[in-house]
Every structure is written in structure tokens, then in C-alpha cells.
Predicted model as a PDB file, atoms N, CA, C, CB and O in Angstrom, pLDDT in the B-factor column:
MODEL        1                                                                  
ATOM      1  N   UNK A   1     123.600 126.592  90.564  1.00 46.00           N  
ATOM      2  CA  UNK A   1     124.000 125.218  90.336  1.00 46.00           C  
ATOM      3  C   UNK A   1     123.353 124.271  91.342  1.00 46.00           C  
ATOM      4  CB  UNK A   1     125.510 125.097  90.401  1.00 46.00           C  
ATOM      5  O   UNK A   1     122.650 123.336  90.957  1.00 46.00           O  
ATOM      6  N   UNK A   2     123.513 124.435  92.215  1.00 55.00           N  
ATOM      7  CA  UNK A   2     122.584 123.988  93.524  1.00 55.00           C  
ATOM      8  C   UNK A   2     120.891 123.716  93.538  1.00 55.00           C  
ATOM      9  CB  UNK A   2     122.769 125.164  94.553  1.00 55.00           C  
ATOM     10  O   UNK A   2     120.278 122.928  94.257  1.00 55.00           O  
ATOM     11  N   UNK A   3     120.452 124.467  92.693  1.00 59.00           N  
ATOM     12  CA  UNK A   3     118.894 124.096  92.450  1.00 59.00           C  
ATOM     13  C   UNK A   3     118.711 123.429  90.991  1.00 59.00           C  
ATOM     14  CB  UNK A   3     117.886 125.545  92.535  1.00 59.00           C  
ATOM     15  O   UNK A   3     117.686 122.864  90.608  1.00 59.00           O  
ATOM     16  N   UNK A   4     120.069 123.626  90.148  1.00 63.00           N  
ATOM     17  CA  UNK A   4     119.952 122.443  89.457  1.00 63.00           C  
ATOM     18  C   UNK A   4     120.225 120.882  89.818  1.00 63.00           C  
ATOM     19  CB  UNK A   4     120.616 122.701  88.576  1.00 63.00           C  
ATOM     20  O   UNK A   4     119.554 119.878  89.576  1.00 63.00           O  
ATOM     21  N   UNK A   5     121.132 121.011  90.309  1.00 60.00           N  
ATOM     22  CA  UNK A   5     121.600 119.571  91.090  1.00 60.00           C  
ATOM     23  C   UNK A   5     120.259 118.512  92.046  1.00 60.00           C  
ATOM     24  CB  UNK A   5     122.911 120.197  92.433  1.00 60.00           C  
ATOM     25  O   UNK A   5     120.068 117.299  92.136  1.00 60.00           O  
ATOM     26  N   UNK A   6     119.517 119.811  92.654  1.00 69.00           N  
ATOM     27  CA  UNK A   6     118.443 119.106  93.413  1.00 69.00           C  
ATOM     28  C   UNK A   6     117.316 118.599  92.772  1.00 69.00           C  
ATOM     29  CB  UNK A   6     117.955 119.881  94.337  1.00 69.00           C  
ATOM     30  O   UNK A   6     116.495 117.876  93.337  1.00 69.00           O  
ATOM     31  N   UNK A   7     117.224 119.088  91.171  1.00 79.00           N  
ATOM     32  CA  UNK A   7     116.331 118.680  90.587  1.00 79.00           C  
ATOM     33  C   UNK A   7     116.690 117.454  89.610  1.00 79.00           C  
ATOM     34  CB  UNK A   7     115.815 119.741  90.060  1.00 79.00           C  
ATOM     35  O   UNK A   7     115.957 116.514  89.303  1.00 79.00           O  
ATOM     36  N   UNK A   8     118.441 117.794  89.070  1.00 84.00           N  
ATOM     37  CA  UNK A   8     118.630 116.699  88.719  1.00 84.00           C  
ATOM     38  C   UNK A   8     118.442 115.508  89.902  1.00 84.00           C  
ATOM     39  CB  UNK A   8     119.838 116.813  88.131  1.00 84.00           C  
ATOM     40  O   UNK A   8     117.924 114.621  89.223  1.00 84.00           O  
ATOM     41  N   UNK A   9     118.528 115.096  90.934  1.00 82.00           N  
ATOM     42  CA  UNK A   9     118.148 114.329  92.012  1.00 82.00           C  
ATOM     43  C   UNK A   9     116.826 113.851  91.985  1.00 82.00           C  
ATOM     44  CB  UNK A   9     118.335 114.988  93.124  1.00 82.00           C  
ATOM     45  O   UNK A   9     116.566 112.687  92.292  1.00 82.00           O  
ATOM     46  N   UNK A  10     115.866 114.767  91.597  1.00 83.00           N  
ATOM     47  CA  UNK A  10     114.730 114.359  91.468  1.00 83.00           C  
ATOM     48  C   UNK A  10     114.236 113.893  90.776  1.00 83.00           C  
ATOM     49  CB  UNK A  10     114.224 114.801  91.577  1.00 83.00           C  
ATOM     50  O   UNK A  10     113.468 112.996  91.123  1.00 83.00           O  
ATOM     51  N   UNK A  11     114.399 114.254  89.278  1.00 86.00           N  
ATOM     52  CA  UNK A  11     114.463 113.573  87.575  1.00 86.00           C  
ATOM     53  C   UNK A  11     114.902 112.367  87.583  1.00 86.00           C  
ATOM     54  CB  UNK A  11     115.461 114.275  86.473  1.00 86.00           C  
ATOM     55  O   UNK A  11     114.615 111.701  86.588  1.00 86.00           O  
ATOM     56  N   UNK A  12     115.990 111.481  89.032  1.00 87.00           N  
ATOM     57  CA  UNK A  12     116.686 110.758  89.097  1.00 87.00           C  
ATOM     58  C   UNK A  12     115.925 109.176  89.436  1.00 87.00           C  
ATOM     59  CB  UNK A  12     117.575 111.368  89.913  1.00 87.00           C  
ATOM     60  O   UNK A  12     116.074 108.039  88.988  1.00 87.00           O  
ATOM     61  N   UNK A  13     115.044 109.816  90.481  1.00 92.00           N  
ATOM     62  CA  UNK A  13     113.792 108.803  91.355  1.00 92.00           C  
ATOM     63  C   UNK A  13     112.710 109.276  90.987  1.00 92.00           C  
ATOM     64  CB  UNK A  13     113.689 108.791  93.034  1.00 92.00           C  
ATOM     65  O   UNK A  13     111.639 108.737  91.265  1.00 92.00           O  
ATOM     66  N   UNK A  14     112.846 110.679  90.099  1.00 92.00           N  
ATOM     67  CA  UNK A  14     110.943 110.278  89.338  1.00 92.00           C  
ATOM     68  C   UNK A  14     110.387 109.467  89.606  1.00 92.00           C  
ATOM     69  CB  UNK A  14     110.584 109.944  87.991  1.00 92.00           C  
ATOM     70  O   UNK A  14     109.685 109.385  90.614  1.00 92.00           O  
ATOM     71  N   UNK A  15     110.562 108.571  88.703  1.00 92.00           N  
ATOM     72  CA  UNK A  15     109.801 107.336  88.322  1.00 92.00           C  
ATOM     73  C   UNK A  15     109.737 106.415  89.232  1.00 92.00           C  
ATOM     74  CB  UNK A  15     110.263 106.714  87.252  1.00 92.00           C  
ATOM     75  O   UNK A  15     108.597 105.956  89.300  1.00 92.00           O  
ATOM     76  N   UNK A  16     110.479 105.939  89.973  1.00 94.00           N  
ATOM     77  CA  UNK A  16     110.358 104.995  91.144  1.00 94.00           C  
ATOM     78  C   UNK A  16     109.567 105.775  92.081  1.00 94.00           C  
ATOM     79  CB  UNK A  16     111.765 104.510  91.793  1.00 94.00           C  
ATOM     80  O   UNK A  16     108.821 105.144  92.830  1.00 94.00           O  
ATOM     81  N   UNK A  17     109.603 106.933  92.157  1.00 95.00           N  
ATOM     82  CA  UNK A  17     108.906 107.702  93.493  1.00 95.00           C  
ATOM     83  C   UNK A  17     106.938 107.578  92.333  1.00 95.00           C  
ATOM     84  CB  UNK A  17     109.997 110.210  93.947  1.00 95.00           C  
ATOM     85  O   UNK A  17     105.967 107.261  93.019  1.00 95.00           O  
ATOM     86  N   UNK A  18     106.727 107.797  91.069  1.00 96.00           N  
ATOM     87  CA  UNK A  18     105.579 107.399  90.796  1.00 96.00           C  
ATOM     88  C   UNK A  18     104.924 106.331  91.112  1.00 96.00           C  
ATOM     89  CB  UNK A  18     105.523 107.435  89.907  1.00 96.00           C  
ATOM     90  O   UNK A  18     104.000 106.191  91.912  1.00 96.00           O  
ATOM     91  N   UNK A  19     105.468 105.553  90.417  1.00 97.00           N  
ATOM     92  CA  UNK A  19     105.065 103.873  90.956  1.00 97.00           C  
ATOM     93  C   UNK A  19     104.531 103.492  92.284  1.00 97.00           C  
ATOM     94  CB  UNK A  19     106.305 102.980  90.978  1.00 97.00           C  
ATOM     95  O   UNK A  19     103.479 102.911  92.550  1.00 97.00           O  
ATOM     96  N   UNK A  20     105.764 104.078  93.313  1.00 97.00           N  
ATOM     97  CA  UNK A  20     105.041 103.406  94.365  1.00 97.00           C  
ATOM     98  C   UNK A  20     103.926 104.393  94.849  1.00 97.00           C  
ATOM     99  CB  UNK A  20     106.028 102.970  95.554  1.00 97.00           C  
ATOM    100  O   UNK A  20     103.140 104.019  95.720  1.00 97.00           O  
ATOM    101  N   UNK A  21     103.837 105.671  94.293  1.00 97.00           N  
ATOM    102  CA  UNK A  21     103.052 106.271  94.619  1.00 97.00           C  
ATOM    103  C   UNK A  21     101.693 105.738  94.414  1.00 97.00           C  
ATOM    104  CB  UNK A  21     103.312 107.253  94.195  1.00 97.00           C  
ATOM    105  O   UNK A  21     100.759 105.698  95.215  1.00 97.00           O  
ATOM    106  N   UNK A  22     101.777 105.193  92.755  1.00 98.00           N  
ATOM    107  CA  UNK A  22     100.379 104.210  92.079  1.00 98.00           C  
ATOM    108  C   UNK A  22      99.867 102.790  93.073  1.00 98.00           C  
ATOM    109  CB  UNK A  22     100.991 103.407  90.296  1.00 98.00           C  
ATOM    110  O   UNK A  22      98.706 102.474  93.333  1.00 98.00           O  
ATOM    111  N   UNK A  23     101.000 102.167  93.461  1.00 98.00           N  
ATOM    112  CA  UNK A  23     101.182 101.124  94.206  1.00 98.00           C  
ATOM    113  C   UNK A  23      99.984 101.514  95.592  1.00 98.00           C  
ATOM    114  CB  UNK A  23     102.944 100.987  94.566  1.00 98.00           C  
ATOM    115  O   UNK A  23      99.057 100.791  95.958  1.00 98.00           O  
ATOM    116  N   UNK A  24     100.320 102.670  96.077  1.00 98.00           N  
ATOM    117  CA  UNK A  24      99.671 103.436  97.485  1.00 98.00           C  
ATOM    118  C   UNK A  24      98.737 103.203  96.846  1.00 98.00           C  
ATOM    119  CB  UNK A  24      99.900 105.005  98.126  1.00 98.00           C  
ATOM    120  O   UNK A  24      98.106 102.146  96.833  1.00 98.00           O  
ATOM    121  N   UNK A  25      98.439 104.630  95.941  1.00 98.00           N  
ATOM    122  CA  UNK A  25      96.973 103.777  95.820  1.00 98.00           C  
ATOM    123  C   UNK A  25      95.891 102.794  95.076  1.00 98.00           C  
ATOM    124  CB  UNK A  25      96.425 104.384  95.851  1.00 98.00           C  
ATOM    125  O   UNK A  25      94.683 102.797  94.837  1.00 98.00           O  
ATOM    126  N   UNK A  26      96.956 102.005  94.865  1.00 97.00           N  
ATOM    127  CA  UNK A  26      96.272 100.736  94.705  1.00 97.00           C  
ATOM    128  C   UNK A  26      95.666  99.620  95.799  1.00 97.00           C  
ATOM    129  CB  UNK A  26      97.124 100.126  94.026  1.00 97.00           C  
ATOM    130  O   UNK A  26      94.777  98.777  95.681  1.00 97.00           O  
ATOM    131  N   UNK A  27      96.615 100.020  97.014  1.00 97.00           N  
ATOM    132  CA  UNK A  27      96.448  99.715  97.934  1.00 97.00           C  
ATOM    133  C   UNK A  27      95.162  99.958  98.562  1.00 97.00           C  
ATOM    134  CB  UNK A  27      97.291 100.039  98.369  1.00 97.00           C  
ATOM    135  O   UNK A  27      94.210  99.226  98.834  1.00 97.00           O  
ATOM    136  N   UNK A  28      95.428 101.310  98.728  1.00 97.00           N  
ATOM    137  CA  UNK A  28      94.163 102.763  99.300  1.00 97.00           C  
ATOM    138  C   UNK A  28      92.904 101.954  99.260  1.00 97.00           C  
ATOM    139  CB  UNK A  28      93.889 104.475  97.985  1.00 97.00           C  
ATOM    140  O   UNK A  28      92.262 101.305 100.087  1.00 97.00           O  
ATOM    141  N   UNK A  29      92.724 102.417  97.174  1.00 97.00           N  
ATOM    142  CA  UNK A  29      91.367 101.316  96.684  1.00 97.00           C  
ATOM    143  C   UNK A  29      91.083 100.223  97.196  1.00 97.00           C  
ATOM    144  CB  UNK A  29      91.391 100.796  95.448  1.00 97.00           C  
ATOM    145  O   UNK A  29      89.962 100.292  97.698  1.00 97.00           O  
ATOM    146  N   UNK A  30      91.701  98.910  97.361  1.00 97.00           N  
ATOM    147  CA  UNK A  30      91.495  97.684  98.090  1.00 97.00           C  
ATOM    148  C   UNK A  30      90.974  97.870  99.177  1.00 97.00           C  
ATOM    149  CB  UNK A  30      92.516  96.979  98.312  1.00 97.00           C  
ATOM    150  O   UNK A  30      89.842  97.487  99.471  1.00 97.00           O  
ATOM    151  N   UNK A  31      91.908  98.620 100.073  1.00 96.00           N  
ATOM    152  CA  UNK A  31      91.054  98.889 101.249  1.00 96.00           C  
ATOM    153  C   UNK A  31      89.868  98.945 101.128  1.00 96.00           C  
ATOM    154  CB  UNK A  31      91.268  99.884 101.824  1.00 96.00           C  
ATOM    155  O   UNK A  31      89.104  98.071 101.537  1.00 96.00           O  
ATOM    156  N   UNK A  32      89.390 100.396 100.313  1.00 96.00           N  
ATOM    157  CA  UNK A  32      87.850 100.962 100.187  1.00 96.00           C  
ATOM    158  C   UNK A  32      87.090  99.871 100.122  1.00 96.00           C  
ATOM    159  CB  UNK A  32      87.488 101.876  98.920  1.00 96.00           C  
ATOM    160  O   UNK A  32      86.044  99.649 100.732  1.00 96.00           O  
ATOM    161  N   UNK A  33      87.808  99.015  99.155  1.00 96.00           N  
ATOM    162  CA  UNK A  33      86.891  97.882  98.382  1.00 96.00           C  
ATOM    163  C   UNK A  33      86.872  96.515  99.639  1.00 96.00           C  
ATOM    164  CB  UNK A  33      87.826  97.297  96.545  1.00 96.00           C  
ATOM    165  O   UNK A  33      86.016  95.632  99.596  1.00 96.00           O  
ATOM    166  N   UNK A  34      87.652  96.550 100.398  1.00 94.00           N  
ATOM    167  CA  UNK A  34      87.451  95.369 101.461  1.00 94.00           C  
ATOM    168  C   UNK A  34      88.028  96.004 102.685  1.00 94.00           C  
ATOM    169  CB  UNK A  34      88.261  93.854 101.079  1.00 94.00           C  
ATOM    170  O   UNK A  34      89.162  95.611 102.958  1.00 94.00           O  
ATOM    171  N   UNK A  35      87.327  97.207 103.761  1.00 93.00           N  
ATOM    172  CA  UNK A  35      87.458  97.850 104.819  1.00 93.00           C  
ATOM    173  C   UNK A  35      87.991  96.505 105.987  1.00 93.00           C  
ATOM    174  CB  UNK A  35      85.976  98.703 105.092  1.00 93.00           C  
ATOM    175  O   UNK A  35      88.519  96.820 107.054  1.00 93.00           O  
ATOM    176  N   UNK A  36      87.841  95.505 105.732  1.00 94.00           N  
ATOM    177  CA  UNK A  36      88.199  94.688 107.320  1.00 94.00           C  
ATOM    178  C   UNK A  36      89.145  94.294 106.814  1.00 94.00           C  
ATOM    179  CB  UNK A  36      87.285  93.457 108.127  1.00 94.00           C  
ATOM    180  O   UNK A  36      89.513  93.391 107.566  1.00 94.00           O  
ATOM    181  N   UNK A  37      90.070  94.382 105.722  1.00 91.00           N  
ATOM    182  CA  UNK A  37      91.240  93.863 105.297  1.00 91.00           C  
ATOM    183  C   UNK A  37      92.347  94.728 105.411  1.00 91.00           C  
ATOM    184  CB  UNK A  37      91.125  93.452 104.070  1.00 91.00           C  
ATOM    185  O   UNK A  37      92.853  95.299 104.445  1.00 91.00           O  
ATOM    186  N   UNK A  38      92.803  94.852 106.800  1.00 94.00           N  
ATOM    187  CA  UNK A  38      93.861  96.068 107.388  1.00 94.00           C  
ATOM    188  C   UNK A  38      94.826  96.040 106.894  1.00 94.00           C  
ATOM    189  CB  UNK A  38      94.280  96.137 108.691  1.00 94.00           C  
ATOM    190  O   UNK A  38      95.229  97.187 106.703  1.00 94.00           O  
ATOM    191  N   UNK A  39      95.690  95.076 106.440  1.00 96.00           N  
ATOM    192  CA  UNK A  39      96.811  94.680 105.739  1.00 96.00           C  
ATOM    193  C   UNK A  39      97.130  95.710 104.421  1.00 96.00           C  
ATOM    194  CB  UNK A  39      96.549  93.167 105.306  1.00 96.00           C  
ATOM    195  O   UNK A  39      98.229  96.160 104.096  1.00 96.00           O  
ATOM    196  N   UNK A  40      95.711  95.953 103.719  1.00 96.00           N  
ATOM    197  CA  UNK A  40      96.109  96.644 102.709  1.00 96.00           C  
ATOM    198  C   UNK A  40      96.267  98.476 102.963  1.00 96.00           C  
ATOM    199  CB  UNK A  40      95.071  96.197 101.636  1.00 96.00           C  
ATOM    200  O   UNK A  40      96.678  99.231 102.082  1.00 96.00           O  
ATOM    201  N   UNK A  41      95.892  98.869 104.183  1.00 96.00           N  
ATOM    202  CA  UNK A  41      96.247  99.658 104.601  1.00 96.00           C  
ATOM    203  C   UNK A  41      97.752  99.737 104.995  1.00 96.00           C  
ATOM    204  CB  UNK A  41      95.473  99.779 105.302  1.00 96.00           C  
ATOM    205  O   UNK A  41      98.402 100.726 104.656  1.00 96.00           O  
ATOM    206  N   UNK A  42      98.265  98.831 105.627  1.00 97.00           N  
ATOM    207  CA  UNK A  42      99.816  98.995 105.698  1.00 97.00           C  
ATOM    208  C   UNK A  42     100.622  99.052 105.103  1.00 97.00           C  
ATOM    209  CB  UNK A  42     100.321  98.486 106.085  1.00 97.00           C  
ATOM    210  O   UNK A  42     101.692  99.657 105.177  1.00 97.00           O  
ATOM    211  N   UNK A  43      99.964  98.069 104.059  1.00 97.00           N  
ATOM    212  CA  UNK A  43     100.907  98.336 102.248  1.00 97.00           C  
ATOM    213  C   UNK A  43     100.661 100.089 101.955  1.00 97.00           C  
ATOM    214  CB  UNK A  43      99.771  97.120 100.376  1.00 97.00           C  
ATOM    215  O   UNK A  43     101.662 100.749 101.678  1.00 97.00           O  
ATOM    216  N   UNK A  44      99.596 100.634 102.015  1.00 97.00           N  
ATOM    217  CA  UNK A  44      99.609 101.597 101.748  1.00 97.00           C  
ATOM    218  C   UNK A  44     100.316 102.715 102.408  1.00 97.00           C  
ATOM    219  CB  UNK A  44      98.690 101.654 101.627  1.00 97.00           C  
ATOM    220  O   UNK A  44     100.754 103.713 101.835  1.00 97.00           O  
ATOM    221  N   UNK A  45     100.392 102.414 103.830  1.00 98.00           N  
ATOM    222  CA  UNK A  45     101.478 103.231 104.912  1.00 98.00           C  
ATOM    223  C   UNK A  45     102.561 103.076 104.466  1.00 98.00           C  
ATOM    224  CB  UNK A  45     101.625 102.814 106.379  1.00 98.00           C  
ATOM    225  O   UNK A  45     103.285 104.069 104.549  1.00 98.00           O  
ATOM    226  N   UNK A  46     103.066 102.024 103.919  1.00 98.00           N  
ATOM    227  CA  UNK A  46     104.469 101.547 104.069  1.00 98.00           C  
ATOM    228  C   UNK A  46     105.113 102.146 102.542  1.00 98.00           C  
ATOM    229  CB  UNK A  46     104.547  99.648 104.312  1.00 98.00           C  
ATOM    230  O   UNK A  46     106.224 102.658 102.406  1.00 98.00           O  
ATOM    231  N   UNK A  47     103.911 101.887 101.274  1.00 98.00           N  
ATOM    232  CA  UNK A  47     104.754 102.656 100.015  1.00 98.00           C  
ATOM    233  C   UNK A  47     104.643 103.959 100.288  1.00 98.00           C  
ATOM    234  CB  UNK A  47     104.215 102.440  98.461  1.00 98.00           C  
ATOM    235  O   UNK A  47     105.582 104.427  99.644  1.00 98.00           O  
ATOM    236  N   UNK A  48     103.860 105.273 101.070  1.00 97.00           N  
ATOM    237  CA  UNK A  48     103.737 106.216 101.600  1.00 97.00           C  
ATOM    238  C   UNK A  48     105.253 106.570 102.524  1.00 97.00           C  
ATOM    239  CB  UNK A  48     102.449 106.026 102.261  1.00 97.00           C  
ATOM    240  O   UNK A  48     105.992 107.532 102.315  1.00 97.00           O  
ATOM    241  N   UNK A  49     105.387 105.807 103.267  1.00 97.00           N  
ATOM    242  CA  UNK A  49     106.627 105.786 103.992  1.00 97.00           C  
ATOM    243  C   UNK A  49     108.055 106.019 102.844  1.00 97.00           C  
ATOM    244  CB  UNK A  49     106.643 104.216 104.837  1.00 97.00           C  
ATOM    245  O   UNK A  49     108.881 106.931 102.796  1.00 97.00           O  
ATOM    246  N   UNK A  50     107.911 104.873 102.072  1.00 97.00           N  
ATOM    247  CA  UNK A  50     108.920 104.739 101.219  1.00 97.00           C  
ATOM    248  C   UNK A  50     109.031 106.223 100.307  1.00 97.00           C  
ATOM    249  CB  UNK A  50     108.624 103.381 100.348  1.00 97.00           C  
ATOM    250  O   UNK A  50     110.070 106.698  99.849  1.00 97.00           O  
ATOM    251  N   UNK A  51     107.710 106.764 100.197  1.00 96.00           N  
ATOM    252  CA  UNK A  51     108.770 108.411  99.450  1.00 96.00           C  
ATOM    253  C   UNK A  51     108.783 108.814 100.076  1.00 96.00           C  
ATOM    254  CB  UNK A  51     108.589 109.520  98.450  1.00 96.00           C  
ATOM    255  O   UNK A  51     109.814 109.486 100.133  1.00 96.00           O  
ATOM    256  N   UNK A  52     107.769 109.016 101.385  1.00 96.00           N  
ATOM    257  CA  UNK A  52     109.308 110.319 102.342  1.00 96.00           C  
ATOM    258  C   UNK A  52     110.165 110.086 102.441  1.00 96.00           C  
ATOM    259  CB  UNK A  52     109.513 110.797 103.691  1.00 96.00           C  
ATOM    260  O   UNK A  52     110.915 111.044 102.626  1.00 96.00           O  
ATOM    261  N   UNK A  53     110.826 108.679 102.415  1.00 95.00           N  
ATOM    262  CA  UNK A  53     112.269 108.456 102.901  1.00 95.00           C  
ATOM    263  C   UNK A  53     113.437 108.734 101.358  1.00 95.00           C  
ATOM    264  CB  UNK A  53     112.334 106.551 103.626  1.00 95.00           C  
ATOM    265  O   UNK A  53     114.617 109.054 101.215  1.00 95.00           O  
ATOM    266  N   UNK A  54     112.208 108.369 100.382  1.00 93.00           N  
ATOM    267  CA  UNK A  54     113.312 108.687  99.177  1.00 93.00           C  
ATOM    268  C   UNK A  54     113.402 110.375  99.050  1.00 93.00           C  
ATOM    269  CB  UNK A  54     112.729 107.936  97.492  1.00 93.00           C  
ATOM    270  O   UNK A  54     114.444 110.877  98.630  1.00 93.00           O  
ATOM    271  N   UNK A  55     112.275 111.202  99.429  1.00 92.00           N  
ATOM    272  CA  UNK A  55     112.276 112.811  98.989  1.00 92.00           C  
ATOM    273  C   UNK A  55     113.219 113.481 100.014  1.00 92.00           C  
ATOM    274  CB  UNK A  55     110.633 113.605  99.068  1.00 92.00           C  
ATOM    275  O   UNK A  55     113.815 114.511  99.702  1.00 92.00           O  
ATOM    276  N   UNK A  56     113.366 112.914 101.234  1.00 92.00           N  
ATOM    277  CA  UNK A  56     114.420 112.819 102.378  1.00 92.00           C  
ATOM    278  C   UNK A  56     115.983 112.573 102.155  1.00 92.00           C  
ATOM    279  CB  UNK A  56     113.998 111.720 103.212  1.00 92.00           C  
ATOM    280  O   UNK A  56     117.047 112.939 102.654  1.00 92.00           O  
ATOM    281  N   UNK A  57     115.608 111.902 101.319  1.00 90.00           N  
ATOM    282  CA  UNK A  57     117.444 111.206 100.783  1.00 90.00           C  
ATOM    283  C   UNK A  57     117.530 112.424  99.062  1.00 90.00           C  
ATOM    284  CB  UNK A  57     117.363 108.337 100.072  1.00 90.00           C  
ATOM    285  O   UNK A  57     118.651 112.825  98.749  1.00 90.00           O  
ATOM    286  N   UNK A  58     116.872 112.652  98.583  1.00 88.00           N  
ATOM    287  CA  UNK A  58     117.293 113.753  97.823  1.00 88.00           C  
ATOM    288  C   UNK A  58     117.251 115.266  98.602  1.00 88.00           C  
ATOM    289  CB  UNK A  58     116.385 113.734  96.572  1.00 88.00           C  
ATOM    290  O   UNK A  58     117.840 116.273  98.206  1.00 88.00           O  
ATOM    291  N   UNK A  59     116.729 115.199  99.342  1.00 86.00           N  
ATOM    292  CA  UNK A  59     116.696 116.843  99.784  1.00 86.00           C  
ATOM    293  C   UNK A  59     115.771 117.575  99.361  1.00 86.00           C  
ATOM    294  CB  UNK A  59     117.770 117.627  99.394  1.00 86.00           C  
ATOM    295  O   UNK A  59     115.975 118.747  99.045  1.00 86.00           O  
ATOM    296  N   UNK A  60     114.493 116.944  99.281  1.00 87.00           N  
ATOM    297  CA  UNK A  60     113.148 117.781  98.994  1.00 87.00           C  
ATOM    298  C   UNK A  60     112.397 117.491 100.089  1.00 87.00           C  
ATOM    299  CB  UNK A  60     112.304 117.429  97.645  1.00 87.00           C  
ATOM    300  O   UNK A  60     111.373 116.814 100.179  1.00 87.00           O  
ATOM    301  N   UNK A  61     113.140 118.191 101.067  1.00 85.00           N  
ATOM    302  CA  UNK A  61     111.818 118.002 102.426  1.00 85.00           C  
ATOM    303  C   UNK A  61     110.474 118.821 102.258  1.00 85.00           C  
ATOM    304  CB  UNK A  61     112.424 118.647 104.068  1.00 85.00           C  
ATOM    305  O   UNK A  61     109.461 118.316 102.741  1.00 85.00           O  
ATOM    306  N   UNK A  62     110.387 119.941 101.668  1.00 84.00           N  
ATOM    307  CA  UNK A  62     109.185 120.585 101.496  1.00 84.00           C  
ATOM    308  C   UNK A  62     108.052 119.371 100.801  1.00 84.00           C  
ATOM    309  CB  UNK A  62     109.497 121.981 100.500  1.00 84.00           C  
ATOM    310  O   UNK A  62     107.094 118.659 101.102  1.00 84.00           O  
ATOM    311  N   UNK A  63     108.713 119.641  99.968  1.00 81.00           N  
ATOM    312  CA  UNK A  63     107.712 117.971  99.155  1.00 81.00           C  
ATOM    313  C   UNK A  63     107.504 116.813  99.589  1.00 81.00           C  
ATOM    314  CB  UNK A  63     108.227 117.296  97.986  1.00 81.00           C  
ATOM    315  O   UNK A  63     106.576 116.199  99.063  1.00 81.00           O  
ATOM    316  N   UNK A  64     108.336 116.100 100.744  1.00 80.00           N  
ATOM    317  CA  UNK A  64     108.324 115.086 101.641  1.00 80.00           C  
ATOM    318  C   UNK A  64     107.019 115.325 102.730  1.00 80.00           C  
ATOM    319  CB  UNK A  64     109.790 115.056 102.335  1.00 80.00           C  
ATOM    320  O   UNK A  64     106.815 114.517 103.636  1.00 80.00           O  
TER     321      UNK A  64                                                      
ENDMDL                                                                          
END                                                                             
């Protein structure tokens, strides 16, 4: 029951954990595409940040 529960958790933020994943690298790209524009690197740290903290709050640290 327990490794169902953790996956229902995960099925839960799927989709929000995709997005910002797309978001990263959308970011990423910009960078590539304008290297002196550091900012878009932090966007990219920061939606990066945001799923460890969501895979952290479900209990998928391996995957975090």
C-alpha cells in the first residue's frame, strides 16, 4: 500500500513537476541563445530548485 500511495503522490504533481521542468529548459535555451544574459540562468536554477523541493515534499528523494 505504501508504494502505491507514493506513486499516487506522484501522478498527483506530474504535471506541474513537467512544466516547470519545460519552463527550465526554456530557460537553459535562452541562455545558449544569449550567454551574457545571466538572469536566464537563474530562472533556470530556480524552476530546477522548484522540483527538488516538490519530489522532496512527495517522498521521491531518489528522483530528487
Amino acid at each position: 500500500m505504501s508504494d502505491r500511495h507514493d506513486y499516487l503522490a506522484l501522478d498527483w504533481v506530474r504535471g506541474e513537476i513537467q512544466e516547470t521542468l519545460t519552463q527550465a529548459q526554456q530557460a537553459l535555451e535562452a541562455f545558449v541563445d544569449t550567454p551574457d544574459d545571466a538572469t536566464r540562468m537563474r530562472f533556470c536554477q530556480a524552476h530546477l530548485h522548484q522540483v527538488y523541493g516538490t519530489l522532496q515534499m512527495v517522498e521521491f528523494y531518489g528522483a530528487a
